[in-house]
Structures are given as structure tokens and as C-alpha cells.
VOBA-1610 file (N, C-alpha, C; in pm, whole numbers, padded with zeros to 5 digits, always signed):
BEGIN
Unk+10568+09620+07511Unk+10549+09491+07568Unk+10424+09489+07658Unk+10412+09585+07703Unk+10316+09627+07817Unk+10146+09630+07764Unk+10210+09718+07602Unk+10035+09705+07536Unk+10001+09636+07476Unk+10100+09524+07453Unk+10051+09366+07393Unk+09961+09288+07494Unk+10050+09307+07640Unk+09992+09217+07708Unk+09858+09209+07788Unk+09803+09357+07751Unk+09692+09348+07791Unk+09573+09410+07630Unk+09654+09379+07541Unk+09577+09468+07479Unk+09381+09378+07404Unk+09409+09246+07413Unk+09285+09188+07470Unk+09180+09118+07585Unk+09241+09235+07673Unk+09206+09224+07828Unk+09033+09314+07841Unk+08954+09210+07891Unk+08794+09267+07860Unk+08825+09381+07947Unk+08866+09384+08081Unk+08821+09509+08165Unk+08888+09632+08074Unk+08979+09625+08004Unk+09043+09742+07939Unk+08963+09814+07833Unk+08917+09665+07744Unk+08792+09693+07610Unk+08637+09713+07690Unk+08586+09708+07813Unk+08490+09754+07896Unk+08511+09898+07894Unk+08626+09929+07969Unk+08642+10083+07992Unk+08712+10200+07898Unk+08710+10130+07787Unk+08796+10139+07616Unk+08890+10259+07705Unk+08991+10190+07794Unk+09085+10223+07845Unk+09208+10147+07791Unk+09352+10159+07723Unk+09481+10072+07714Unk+09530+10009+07818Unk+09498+10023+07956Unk+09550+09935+08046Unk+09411+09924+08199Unk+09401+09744+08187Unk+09274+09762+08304Unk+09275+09844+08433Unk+09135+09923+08434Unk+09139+10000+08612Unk+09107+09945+08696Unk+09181+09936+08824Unk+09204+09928+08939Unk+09072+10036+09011Unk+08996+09945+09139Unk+08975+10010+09241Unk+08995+10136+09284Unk+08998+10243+09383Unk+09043+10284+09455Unk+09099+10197+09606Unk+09017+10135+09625Unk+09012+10073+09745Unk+09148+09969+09757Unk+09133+09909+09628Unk+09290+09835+09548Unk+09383+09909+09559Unk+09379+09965+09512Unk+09463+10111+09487Unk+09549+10137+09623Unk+09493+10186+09712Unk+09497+10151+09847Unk+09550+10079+09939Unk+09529+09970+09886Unk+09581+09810+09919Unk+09727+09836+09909Unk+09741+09817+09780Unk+09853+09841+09713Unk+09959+09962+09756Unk+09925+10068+09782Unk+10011+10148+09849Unk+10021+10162+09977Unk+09957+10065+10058Unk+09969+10055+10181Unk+10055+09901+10197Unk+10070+09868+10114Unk+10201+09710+10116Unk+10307+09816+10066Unk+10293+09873+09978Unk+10439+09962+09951Unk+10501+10018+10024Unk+10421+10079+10139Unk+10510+10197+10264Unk+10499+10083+10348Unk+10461+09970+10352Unk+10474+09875+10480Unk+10623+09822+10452Unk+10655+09795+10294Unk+10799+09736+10274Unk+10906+09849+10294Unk+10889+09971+10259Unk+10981+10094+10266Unk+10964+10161+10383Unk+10914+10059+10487Unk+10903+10117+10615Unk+10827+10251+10650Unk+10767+10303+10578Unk+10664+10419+10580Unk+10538+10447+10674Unk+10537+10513+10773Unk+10430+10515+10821Unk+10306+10551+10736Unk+10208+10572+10806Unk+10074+10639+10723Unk+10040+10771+10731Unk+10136+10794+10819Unk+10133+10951+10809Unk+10249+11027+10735Unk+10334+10913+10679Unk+10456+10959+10555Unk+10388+10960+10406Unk+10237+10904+10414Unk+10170+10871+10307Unk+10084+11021+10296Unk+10076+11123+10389Unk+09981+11225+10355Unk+10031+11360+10333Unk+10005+11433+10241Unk+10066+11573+10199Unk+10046+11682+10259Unk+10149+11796+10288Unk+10125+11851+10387Unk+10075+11939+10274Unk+09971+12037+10398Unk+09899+12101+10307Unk+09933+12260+10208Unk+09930+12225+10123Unk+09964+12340+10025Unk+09893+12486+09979Unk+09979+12613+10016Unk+09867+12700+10000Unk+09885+12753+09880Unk+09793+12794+09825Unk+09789+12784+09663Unk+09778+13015+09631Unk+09863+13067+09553Unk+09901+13159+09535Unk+09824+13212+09412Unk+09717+13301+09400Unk+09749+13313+09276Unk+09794+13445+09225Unk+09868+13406+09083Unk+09941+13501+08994Unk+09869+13540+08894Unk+09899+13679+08890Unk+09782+13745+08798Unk+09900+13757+08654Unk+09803+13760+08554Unk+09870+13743+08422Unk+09910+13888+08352
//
């Protein structure tokens, strides 16, 4: 249903992408109305930092 409805959408056939891209900055927007409704601060929005291991084969 999803790839009908955009499937003659110019920004999609611009970026011969199946569904139009978004901003970052949009992007953004958008997940900053999401943690505003789920009550989320902006610091529930950032990952704590991960230390990365590596395994030898």
C-alpha cells in the first residue's frame, strides 16, 4: 500500500529511491515532537557511549 502511494512521487524518482528522503534537520524535527509526546527528555534521546571490543577470528 505504502509503494503504491508514493511510487510516482518526483522526490523518490529524483533520488531513484522507493520512498521520498527526508532532511536531516526534518528528521530532527520529527524526533524531537516524538520524545516531546512520550515525555522524553533530550538527553533520553542520546546513547551512552559504547566501547567497542574486538574479537579476533
Amino acid at each position: 500500500m505504502l509503494i503504491t502511494k508514493y511510487k510516482g512521487n518526483i522526490k523518490a524518482k529524483k533520488t531513484k529511491t522507493l520512498f521520498p528522503t527526508i532532511s536531516n534537520q526534518k528528521l530532527n524535527a520529527y524526533l524531537k515532537e516524538i520524545a516531546d509526546l512520550c515525555k522524553i527528555g533530550y538527553f533520553g534521546l542520546t546513547m551512552p557511549p559504547v566501547s567497542v571490543q574486538m574479537v579476533p577470528l
